[in-house]
Every structure is written in C-alpha cells, then in structure tokens.
N, C-alpha and C positions, 0 to 999 in steps of 0.2 A: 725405757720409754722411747717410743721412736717416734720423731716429728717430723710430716710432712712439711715442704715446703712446696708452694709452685706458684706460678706467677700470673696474675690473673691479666688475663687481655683486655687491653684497654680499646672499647668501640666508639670510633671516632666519626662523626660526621661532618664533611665539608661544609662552610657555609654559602660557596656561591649554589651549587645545587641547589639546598633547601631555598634562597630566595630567590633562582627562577622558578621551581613548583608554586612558589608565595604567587610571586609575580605572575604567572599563570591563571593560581586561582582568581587575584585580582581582578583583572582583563576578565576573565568570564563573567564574574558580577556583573561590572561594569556594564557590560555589552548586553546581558540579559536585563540588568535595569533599565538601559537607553532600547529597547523595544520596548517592555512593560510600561514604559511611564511614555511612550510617544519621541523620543530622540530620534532615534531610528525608525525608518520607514519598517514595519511587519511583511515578512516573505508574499509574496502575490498567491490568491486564492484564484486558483482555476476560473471557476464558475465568471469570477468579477472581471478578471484581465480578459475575456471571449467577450463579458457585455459593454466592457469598455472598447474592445479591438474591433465590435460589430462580425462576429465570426459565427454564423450559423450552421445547424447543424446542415451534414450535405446527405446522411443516410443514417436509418435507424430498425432498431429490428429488438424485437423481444424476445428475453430467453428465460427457459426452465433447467432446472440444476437438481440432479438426480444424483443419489448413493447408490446403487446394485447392489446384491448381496456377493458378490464377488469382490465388490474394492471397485470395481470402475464406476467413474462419475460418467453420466449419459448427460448430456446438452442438447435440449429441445427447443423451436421455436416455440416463442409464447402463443400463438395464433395457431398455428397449425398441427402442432406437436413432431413435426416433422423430426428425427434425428439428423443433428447437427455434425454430432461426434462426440469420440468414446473415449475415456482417457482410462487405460488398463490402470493397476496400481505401478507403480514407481515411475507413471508417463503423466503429462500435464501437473507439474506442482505446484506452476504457476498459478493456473485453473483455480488448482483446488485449495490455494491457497487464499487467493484473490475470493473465491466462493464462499468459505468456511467465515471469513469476517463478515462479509456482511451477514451471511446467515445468524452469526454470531449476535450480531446486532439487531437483529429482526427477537431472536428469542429474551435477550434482556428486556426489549420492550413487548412482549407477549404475544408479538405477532407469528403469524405462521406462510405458511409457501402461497398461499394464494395468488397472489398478485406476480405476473413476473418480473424479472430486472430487464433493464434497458440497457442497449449496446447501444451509445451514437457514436458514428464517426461524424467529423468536424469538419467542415470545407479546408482546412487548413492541413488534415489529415488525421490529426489527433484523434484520440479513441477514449470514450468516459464508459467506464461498466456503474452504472445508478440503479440506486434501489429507491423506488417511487417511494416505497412505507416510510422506509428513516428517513429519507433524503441524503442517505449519507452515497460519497461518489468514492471510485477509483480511475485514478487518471493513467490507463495501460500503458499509454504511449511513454509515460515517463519513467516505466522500468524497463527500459533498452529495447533496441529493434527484434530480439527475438521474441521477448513475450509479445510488444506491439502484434507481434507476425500471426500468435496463437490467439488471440483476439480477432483482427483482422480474417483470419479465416473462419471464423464463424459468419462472416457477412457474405451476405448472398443478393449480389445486386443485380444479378440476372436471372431471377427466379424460372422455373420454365414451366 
C-alpha cells in the first residue's frame, strides 16, 4: 500500500487590508445616506443652477436625427430640413450616442420622431441637447470641449 503525503496550503488573509475594504464600504453608506436623508447638499441640477444664476438662453435651433441605410446618421434642421451633417459609421459617436438615448426614451414612453429636439446654447456658452416629449436634457458641454465642438457646429447663427 502506498501513502501519499502532501501538504496542504495554508490561505491566509491579512487583516489591515480587509478593514480598509470594510472601512471603504463604510464611508460609501455613510455618504450615500447623508445625501438620501438631506445631510448633504444633492449634486446641482442643470436646469435649477441657469434659473438660479439668471443665465438665458443666447441661441437656439431645432434638429432631426436620421438613420440611412448605410449607417450614417443625417442631422437635419427641424424647420427647414436643411442637412446639417453627416456622420458616416465609426464618425460622430458622440452624436450618436447622445441620439440613441433619448430616442431611447421617446420609445419607452410610446412616443415617436415627431417633434424635434432642441439645441440651445447658453449666453454662458454651454450647450443643452432637449427633448420637448420627455423633458429629459443632455448637457454637451459637460463631456469635454471636443464633443462641446460637435454640437456647437451644428449651430448656425448666421444663416444666409
């Protein structure tokens, strides 16, 4: 008869590590209870911080938001149908990233393309892509000065 022997490893865990993860999760509760229950002030809402700061809008312009059968998204004015510009596939992600949500949100609540979205820019500079239907906003300006840029040139303040 032949007897193995071997030696089993022993897995050890340190314990300051595990009670900073502790101490980690802690702090998160915490912190997400002191907004929930009112300790903490809740991150500022766009819309509220512009009608507290008196910041009107300085230019506004409607747009239509097209799929092609090719992959390009086509950007129309809402008024005129004028093309805006053309985002081939793997060009404007932003666009069409920024597009597909609220579309996204138009279809949960049953609605359809009718109506079109609103680009305002802000006397302050800032850019809001709104959807009249949901009310729901995107705030372009606050995902960096390139996408700001691809928003920003869809406005046309010198029409001819």
């Amino acid at each position: 008869m032949i007897v193995l022997e071997y030696e089993q490893d022993e897995i050890t865990v340190h314990k300051v590590p595990l009670m900073l993860m502790g101490g980690i999760v802690a702090i998160s509760l915490v912190l997400t209870a002191s907004v929930t229950l009112g300790f903490v002030e809740r991150q500022s809402v766009p819309a509220e911080a512009r009608a507290a700061a008196g910041v009107k809008p300085a230019f506004e312009r409607t747009l239509r938001f097209f799929d092609e059968a090719d992959g390009t998204v086509r950007v129309e004015d809402g008024a005129s149908a004028e093309v805006l510009g053309r985002f081939g596939p793997g060009e404007g992600g932003f666009i069409r990233a920024t597009v597909r949500s609220l579309v996204h949100q138009r279809r949960i609540r049953g609605e359809g393309p009718a109506v079109a979205f609103e680009l305002i820019e802000w006397d302050t500079g800032a850019l809001t892509l709104r959807d009249p239907v949901t009310g729901t906003s995107i705030e372009a300006s606050s995902f960096g000065p390139d996408n700001h840029a691809v928003f920003a040139n869809l406005l046309d303040r010198n029409p001819n």
